[in-house]
Biopython code that builds the backbone (N, CA, C, O; Angstrom):
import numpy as np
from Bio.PDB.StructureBuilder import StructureBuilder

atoms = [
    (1, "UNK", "N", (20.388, 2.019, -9.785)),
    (1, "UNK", "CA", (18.943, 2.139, -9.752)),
    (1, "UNK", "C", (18.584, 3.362, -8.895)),
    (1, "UNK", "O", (19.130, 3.408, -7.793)),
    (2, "UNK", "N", (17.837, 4.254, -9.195)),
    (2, "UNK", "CA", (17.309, 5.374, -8.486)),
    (2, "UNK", "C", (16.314, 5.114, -7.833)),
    (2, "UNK", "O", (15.447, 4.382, -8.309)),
    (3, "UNK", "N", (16.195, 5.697, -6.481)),
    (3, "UNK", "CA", (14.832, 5.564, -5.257)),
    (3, "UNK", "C", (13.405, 5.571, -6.340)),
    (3, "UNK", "O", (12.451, 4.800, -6.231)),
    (4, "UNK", "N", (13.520, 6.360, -7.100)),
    (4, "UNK", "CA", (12.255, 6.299, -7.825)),
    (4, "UNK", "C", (12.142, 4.666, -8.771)),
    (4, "UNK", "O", (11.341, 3.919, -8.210)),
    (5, "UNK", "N", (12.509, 4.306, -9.496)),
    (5, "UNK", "CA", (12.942, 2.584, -9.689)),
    (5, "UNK", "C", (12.954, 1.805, -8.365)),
    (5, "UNK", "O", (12.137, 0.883, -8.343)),
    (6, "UNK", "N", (13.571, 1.938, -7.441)),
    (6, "UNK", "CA", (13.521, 1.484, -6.210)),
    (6, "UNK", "C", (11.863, 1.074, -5.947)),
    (6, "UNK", "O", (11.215, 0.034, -6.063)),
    (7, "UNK", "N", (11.598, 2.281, -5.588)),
    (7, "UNK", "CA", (10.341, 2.451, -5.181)),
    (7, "UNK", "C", (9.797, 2.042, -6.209)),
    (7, "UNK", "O", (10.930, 1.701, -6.551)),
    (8, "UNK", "N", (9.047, 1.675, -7.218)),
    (8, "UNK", "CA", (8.321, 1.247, -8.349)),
    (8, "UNK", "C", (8.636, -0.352, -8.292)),
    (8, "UNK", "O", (7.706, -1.100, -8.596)),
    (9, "UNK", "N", (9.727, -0.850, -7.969)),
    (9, "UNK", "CA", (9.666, -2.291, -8.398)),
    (9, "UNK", "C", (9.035, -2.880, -6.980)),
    (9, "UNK", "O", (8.288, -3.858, -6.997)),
    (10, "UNK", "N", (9.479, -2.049, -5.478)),
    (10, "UNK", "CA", (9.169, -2.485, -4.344)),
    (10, "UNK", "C", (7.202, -2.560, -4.467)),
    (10, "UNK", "O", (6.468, -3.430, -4.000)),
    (11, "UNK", "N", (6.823, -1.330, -5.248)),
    (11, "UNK", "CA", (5.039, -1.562, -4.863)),
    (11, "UNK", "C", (4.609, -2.738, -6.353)),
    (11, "UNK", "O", (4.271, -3.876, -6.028)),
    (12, "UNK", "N", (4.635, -2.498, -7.432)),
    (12, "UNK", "CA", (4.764, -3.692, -7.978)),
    (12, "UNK", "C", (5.097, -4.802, -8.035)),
    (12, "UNK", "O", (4.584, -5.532, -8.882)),
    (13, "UNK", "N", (5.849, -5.177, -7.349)),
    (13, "UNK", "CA", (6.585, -6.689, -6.776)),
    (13, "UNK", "C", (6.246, -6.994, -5.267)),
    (13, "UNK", "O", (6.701, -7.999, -4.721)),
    (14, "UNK", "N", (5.569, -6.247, -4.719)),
    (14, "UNK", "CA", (5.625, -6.722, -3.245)),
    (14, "UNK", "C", (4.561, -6.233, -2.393)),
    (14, "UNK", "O", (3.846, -7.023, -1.777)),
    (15, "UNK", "N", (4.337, -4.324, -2.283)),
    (15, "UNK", "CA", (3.287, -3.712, -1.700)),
    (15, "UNK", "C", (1.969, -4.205, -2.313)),
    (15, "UNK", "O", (1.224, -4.928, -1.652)),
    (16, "UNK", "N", (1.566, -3.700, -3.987)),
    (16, "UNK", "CA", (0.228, -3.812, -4.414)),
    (16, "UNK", "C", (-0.069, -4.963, -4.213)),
    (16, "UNK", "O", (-1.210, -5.124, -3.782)),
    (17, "UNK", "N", (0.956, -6.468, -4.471)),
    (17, "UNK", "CA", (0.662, -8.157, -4.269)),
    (17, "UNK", "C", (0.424, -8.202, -2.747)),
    (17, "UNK", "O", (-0.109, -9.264, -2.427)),
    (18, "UNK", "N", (0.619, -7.506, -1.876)),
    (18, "UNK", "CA", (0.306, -8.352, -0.500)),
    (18, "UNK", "C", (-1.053, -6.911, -0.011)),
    (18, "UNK", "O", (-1.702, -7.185, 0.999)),
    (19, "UNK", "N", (-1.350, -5.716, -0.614)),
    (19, "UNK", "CA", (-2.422, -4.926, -0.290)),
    (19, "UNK", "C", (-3.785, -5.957, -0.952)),
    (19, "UNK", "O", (-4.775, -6.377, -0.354)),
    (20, "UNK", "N", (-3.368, -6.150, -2.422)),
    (20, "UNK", "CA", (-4.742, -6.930, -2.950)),
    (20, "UNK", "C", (-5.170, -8.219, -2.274)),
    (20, "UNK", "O", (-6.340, -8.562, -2.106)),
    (21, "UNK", "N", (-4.134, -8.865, -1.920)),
    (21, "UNK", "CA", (-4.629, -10.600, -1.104)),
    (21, "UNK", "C", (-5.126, -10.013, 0.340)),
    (21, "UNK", "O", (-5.667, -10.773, 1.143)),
    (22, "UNK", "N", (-4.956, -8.875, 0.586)),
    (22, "UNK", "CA", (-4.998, -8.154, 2.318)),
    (22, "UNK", "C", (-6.783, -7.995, 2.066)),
    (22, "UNK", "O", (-7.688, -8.604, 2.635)),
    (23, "UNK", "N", (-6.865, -6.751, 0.806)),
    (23, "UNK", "CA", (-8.462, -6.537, 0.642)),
    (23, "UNK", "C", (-9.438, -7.547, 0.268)),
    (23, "UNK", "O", (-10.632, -7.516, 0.565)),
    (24, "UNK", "N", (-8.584, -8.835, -0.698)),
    (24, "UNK", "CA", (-9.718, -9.580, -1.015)),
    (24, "UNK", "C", (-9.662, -10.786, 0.428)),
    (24, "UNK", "O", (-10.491, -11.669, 0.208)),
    (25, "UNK", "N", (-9.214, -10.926, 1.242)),
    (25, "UNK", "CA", (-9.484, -11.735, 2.633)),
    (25, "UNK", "C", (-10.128, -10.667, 3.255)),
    (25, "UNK", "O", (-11.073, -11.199, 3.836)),
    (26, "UNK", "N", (-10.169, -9.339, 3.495)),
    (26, "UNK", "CA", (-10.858, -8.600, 4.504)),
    (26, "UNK", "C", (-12.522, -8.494, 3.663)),
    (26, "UNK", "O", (-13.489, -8.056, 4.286)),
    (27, "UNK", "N", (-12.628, -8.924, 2.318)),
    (27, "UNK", "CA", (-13.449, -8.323, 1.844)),
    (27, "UNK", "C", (-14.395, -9.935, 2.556)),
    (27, "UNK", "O", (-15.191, -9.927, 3.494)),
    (28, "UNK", "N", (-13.926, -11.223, 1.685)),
    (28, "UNK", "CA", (-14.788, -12.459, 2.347)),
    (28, "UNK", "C", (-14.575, -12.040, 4.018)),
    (28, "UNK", "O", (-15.187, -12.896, 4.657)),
    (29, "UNK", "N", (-14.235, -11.508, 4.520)),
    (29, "UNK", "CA", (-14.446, -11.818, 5.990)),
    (29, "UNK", "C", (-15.828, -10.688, 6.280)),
    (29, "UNK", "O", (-16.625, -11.003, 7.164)),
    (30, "UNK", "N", (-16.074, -9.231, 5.401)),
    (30, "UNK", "CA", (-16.647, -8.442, 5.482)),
    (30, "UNK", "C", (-18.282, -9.445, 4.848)),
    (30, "UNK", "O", (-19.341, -9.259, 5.447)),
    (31, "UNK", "N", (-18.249, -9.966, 4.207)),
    (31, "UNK", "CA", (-19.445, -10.944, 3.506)),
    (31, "UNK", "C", (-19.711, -11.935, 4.562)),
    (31, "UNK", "O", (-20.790, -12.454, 4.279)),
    (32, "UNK", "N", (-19.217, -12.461, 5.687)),
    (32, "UNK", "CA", (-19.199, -13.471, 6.329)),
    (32, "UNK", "C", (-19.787, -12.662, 7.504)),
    (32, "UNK", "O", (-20.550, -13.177, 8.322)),
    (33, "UNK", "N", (-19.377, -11.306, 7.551)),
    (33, "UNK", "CA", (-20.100, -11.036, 9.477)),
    (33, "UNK", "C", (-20.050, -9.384, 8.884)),
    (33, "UNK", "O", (-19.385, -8.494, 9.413)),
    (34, "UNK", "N", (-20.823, -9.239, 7.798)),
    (34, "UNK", "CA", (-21.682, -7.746, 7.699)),
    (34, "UNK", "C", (-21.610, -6.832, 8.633)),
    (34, "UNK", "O", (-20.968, -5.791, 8.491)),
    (35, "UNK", "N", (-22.145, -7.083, 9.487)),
    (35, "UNK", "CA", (-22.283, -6.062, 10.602)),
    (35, "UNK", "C", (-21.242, -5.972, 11.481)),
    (35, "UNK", "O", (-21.625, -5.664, 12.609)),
    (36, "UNK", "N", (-19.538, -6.200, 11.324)),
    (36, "UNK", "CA", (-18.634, -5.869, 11.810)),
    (36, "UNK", "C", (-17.859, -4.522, 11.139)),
    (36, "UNK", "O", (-17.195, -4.329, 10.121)),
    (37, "UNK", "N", (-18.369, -3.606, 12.412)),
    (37, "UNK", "CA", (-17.635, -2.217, 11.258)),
    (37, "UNK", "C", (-16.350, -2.053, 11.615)),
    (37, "UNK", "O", (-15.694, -1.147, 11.101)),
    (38, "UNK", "N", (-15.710, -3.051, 12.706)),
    (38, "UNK", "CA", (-13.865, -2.515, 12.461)),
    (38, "UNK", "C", (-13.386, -3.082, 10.740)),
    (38, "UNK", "O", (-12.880, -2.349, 9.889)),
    (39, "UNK", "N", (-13.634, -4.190, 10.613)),
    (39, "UNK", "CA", (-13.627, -4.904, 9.348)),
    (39, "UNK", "C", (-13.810, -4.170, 8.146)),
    (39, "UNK", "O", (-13.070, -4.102, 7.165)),
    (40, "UNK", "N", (-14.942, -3.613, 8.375)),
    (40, "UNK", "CA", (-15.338, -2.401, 7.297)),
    (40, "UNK", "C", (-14.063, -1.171, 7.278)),
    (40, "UNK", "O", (-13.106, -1.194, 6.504)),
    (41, "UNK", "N", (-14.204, -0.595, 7.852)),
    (41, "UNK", "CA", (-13.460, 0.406, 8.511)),
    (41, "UNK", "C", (-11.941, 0.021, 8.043)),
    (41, "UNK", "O", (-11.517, 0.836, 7.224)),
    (42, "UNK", "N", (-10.777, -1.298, 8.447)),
    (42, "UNK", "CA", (-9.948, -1.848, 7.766)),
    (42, "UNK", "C", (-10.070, -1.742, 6.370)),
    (42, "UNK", "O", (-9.284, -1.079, 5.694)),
    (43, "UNK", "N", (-10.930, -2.304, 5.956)),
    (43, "UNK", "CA", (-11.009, -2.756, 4.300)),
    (43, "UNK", "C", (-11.218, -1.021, 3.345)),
    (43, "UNK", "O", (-10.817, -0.754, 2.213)),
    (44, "UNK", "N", (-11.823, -0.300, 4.129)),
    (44, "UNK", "CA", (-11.726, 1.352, 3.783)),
    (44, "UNK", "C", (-10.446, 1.887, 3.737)),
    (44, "UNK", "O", (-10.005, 2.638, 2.868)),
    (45, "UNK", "N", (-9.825, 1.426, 4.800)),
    (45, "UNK", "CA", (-8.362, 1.994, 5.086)),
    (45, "UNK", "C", (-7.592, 1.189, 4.475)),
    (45, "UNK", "O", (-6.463, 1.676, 4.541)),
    (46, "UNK", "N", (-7.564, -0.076, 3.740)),
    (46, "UNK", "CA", (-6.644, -0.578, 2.932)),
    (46, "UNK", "C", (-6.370, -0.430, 1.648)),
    (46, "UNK", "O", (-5.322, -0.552, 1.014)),
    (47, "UNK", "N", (-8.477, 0.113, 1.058)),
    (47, "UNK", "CA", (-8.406, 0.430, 0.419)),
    (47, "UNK", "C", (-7.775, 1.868, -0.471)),
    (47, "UNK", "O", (-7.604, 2.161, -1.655)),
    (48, "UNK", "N", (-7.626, 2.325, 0.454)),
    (48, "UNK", "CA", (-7.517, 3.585, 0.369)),
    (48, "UNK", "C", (-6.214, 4.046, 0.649)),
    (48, "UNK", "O", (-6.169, 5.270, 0.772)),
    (49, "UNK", "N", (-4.730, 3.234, 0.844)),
    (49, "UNK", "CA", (-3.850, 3.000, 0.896)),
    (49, "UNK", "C", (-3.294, 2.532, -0.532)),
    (49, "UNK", "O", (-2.339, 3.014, -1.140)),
    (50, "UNK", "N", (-4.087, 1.525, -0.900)),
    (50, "UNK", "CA", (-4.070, 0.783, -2.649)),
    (50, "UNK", "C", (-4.222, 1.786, -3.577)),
    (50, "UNK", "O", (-3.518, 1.869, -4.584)),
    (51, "UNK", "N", (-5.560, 2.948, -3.143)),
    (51, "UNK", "CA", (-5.417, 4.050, -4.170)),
    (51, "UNK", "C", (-4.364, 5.334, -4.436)),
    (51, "UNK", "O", (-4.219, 6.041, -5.433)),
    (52, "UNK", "N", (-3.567, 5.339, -2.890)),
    (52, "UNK", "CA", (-2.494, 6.430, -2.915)),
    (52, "UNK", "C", (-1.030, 5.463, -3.527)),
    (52, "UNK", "O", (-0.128, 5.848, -4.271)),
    (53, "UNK", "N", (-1.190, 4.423, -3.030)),
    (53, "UNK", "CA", (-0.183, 3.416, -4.280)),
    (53, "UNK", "C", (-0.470, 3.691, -6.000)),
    (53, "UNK", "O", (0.435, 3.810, -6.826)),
    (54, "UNK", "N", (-1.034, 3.717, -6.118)),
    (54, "UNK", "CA", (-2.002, 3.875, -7.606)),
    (54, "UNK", "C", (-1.356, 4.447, -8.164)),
    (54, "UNK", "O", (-0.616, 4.200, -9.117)),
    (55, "UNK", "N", (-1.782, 6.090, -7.095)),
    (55, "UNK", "CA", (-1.659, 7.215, -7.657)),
    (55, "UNK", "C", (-0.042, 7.595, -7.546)),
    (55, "UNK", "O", (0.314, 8.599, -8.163)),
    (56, "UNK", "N", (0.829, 6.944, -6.891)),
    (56, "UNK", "CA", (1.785, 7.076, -6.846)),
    (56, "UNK", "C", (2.888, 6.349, -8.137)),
    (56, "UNK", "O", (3.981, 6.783, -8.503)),
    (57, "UNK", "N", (2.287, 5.354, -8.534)),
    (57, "UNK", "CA", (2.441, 4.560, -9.764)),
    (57, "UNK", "C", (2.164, 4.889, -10.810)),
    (57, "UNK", "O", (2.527, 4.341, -11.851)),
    (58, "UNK", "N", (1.007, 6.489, -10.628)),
    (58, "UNK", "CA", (0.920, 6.802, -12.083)),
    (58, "UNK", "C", (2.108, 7.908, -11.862)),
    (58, "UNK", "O", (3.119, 8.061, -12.547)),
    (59, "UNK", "N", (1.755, 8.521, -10.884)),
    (59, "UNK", "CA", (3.458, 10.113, -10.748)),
    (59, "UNK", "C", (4.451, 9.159, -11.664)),
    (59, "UNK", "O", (4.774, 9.494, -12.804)),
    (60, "UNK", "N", (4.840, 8.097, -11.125)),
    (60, "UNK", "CA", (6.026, 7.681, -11.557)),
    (60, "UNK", "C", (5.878, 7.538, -12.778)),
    (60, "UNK", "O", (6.763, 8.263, -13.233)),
    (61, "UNK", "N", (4.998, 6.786, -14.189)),
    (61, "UNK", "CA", (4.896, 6.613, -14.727)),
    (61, "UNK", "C", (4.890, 7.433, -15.610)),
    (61, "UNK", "O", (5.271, 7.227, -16.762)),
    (62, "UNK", "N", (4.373, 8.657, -15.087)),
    (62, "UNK", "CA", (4.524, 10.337, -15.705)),
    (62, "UNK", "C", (5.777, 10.851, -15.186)),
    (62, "UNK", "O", (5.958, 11.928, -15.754)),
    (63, "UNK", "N", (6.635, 10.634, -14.467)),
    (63, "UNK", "CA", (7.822, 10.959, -14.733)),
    (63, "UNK", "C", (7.902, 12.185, -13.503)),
    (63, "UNK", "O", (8.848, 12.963, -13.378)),
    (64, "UNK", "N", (6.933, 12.160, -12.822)),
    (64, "UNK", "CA", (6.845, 13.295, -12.122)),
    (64, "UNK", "C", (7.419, 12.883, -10.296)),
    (64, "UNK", "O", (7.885, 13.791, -9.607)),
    (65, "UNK", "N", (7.341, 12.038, -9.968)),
    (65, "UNK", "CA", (8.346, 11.523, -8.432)),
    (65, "UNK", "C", (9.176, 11.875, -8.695)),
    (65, "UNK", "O", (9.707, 11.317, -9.655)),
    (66, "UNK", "N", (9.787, 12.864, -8.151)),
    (66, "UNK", "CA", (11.267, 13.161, -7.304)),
    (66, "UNK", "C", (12.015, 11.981, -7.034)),
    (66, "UNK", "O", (11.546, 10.954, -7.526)),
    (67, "UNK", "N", (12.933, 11.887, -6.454)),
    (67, "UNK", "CA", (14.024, 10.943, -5.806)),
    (67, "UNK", "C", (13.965, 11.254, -4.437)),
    (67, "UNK", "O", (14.094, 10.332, -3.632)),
    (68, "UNK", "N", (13.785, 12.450, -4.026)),
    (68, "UNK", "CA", (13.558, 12.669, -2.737)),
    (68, "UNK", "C", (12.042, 12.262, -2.315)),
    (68, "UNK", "O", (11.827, 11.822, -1.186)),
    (69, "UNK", "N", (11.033, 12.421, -3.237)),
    (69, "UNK", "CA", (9.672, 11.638, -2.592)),
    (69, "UNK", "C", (9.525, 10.705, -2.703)),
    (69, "UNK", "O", (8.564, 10.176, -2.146)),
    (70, "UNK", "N", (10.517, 9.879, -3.596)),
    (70, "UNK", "CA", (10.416, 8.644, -3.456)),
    (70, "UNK", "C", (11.292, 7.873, -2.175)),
    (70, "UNK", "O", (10.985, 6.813, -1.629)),
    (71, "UNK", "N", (12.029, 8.421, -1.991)),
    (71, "UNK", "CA", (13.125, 8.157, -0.848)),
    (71, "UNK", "C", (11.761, 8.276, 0.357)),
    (71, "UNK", "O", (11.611, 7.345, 1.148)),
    (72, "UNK", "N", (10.956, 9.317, 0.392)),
    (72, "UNK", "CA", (10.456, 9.774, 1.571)),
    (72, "UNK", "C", (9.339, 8.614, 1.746)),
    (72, "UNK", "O", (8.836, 8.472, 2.860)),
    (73, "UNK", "N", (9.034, 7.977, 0.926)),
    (73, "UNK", "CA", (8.215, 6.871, 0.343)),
    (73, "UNK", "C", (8.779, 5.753, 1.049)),
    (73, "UNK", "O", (8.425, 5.024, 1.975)),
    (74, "UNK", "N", (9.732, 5.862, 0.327)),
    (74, "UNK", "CA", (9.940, 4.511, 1.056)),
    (74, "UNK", "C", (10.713, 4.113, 2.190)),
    (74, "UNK", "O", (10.898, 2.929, 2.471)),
    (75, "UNK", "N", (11.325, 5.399, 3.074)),
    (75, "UNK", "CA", (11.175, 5.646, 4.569)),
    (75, "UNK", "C", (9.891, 5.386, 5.053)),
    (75, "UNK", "O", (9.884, 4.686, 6.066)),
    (76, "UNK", "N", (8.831, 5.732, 4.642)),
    (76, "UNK", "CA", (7.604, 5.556, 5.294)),
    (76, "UNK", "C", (7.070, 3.655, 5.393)),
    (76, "UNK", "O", (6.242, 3.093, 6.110)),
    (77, "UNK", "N", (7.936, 3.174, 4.388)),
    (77, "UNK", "CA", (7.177, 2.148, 3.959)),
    (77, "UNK", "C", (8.080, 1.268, 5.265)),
    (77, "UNK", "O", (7.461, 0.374, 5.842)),
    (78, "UNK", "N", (9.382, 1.531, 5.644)),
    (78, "UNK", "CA", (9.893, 0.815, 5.891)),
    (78, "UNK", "C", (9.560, 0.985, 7.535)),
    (78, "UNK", "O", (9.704, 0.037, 8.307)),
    (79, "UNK", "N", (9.261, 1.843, 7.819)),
    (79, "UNK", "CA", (8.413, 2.195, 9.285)),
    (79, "UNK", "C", (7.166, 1.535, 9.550)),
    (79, "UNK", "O", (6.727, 1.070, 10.602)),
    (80, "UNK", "N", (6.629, 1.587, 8.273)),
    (80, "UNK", "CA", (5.227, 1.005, 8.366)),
    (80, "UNK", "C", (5.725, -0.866, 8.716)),
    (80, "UNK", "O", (5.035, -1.794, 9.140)),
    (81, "UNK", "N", (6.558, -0.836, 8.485)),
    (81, "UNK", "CA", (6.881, -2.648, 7.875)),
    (81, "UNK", "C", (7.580, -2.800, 9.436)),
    (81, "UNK", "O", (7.400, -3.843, 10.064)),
    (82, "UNK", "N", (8.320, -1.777, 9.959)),
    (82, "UNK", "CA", (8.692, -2.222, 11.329)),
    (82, "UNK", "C", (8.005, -2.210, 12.443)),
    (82, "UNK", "O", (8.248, -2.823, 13.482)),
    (83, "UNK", "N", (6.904, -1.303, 12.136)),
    (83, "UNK", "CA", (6.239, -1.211, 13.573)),
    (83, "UNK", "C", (4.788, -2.617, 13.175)),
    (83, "UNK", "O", (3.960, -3.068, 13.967)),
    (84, "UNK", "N", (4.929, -2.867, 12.093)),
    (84, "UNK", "CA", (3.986, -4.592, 12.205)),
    (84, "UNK", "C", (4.668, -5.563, 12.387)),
    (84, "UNK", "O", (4.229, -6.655, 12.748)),
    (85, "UNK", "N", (6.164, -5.221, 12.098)),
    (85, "UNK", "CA", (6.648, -6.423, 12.941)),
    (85, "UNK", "C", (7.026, -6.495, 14.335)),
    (85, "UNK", "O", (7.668, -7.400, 14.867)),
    (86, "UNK", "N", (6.456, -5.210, 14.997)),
    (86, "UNK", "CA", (6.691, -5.169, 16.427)),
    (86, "UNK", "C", (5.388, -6.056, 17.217)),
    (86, "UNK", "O", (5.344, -6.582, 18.330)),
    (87, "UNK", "N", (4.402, -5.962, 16.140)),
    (87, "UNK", "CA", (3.041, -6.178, 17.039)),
    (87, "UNK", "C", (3.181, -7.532, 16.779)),
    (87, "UNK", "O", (2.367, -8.336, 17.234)),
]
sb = StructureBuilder()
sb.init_structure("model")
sb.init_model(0)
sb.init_chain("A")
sb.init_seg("    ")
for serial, (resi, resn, name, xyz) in enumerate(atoms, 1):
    if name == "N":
        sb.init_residue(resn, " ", resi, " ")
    sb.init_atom(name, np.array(xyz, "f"), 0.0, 1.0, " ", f" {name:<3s}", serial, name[0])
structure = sb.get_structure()
């Protein structure tokens, strides 16, 4: 399997399923206390994480990810995943 497959089954099987249950709980919590703008502010930044996933899902789909950006991908992902399990 190549980093680019790698990477494609990891955001389809795992990233986009735990970003969408992330935005739709930040979104009822954003409906529940309006006027909290870290909340807002989160749900911007998650969103907006979901759309560079997207767009990274279409590269792949077009054939255009490297192996090395996908590698670099998912170095990032796995940093991201260690330093939340530090907190």
């Amino acid at each position: 399997m190549t980093k680019v497959e790698e990477l494609e089954k990891l955001l389809k099987e795992d990233i986009m399923v735990e970003l969408e249950e992330s935005i739709e709980d930040l979104v009822s919590k954003v409906k529940k206390n309006k006027n909290n703008q870290d909340l807002k502010e989160e749900l911007k930044y998650l969103r907006d994480v979901q759309k560079y996933f997207d767009d990274v899902l279409v590269d792949i789909d077009k054939k255009i990810l490297t192996n090395e950006d996908a590698d670099e991908i998912m170095d990032a992902l796995l940093d991201m995943k260690s330093e939340n399990q530090e907190v």
